[in-house]
N, C-alpha and C positions, 0 to 999 in steps of 0.2 A: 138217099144220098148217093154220088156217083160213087164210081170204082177211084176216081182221083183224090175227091178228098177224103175218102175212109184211108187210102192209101198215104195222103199226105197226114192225118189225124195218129195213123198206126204208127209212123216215122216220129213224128213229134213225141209220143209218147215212150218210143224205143230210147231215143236218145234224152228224153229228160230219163227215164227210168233208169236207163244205162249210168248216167253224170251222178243221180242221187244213191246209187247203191257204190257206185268208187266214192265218190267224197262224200258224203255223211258219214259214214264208218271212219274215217279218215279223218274228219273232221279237219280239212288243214286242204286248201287250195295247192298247197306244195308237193303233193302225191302226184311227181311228176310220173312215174308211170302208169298212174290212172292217166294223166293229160293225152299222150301218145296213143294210147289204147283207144281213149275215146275218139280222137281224129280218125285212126288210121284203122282200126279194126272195125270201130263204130261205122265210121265213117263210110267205111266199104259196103257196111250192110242197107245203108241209105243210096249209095250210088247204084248199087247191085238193083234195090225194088224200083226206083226213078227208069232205070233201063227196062226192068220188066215194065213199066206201065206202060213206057211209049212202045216200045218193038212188040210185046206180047201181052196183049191184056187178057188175055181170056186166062196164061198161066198165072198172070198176078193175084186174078178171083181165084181161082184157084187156091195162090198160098194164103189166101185171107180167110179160106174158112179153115176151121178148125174146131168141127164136131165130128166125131169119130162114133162108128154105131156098135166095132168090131172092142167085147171088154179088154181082149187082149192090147188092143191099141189104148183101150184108156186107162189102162193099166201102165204102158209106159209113158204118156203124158202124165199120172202123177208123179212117176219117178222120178221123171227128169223134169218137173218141177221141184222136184223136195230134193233134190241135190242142187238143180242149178241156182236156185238165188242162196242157198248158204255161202255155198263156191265163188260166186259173184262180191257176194259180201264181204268175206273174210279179208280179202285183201288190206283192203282199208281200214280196217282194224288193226291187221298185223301191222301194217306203215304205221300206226298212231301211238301203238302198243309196244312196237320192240318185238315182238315174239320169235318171227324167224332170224333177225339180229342178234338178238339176248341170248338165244336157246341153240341157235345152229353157229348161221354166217348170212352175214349181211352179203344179197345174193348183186353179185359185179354187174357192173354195166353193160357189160357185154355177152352179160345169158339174158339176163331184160329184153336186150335188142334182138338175140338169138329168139327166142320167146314173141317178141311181137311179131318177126318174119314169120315165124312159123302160123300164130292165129291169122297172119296176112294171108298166107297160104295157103291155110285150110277155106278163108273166104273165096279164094280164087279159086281153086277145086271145086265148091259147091257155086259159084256162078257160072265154071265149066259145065257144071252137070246140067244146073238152069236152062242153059243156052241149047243145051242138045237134046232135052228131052220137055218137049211141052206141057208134058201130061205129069210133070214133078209136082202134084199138088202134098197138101199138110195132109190131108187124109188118106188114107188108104184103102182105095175104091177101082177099077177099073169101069172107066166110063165106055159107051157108046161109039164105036170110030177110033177106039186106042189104038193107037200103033204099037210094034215092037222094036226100041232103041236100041243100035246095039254098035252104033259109031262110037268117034270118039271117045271120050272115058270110058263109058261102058263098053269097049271092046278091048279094054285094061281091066277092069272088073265090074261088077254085075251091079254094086251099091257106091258109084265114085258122089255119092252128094253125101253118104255115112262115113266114107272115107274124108273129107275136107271138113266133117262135122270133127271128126275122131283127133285130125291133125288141131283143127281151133284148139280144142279141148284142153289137150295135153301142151298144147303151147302157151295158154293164156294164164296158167299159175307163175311160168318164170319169167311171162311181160310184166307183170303186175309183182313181178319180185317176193313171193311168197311160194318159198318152201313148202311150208303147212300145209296151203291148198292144194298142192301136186295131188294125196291121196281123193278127195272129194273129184277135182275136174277130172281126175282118172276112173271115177266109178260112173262116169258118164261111157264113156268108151262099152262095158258089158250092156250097157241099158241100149245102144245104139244097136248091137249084137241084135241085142232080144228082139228090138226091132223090126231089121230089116230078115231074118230069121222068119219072123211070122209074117212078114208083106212077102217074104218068095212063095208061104204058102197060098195067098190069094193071087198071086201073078200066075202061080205055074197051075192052078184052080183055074181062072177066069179068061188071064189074056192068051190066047191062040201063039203058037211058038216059042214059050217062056221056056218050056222044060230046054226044049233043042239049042236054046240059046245058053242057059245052063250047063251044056254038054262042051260045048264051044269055049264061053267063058267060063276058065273055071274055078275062078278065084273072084268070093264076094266081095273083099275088102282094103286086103295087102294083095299085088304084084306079086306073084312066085310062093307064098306065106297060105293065107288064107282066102 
């Protein structure tokens, strides 16, 4: 099968997937915050891989595989499976259910919207990083001929695709107007850590200039922070 249609296969399934974890829960077309979400957050991640296939293919094969040999890395691929589709879920429950209306405060209209800019955000951070660094595959491996990336965001900090992961994260409980989920999308954020924490140790291992760029940059995730 080519890199296009696995590519166009993988999209179709992100966004049926995406649609059925906001409304089933939800049970109810009227979850207009799912609506929004799915356009505009969804949406980006579909326009985001369309531009990888035409401008960069080689990076798109890249984000398409996703077997890992290192346990540490398959380690947080279960994590942040076993957070991400509860977190995903709950939303749409809580719309159906009342929970964060009944129990807190029905969250305004305008942390919603504060909340989807921000998962906007973070999608745009991480096609920043896309765009600057070729070699941003799902696994974590240093290939044959890697370069050392150190423009652009990465000359802001050393992990800007964890950082636009981190901002999605923590924005997309108050798109989706649920309170409740703040804690689960926020224990994404430590998992993201543990992450890119053990890929600096195969970068500054494998790829040639890693450490010295470490010296340079030297904040992994927050500007001035961390």
């Amino acid at each position: 099968m080519t890199l296009a249609a696995r590519t166009v296969l993988k999209l179709v399934y992100i966004v049926v997937t995406s649609a059925a974890m906001l409304f089933v829960p939800a049970w109810s077309l009227h979850f207009w915050q799912g609506w929004i979400y799915l356009v505009v957050t969804v949406g980006s991640w579909v326009i985001i891989s369309l531009w990888l296939l035409k401008t960069d293919p080689q990076l798109m094969e890249r984000r398409m595989q996703t077997q890992e040999s290192d346990p540490a890395q398959k380690l947080f691929q279960k994590l942040a499976t076993a957070i991400f589709f509860p977190a995903m879920l709950l939303p749409g429950f809580d719309f159906r259910f009342g929970w964060t209306r009944n129990w807190l405060a029905a969250v305004p209209v305008w942390v919603v919207l504060v909340g989807q800019a921000a998962a906007l955000a973070g999608s745009c951070v991480i096609f920043w990083a896309l765009k600057a660094n070729s070699f941003a595959g799902k696994t974590i491996q240093v290939e044959a001929g890697q370069t050392l990336i150190s423009s652009g965001p990465y000359a802001m900090v050393r992990h800007p695709f964890y950082a636009g992961l981190s901002v999605w994260a923590l924005g997309t409980p108050f798109a989706l107007g649920s309170y409740l989920d703040v804690p689960l999308f926020a224990l994404l954020v430590p998992v993201f850590v543990y992450r890119l924490v053990n890929e600096e140790k195969v970068l500054r291992r494998d790829l040639s200039g890693y450490a010295d760029y470490c010296g340079r940059t030297r904040f992994r995730l927050v500007p001035g922070l961390w």
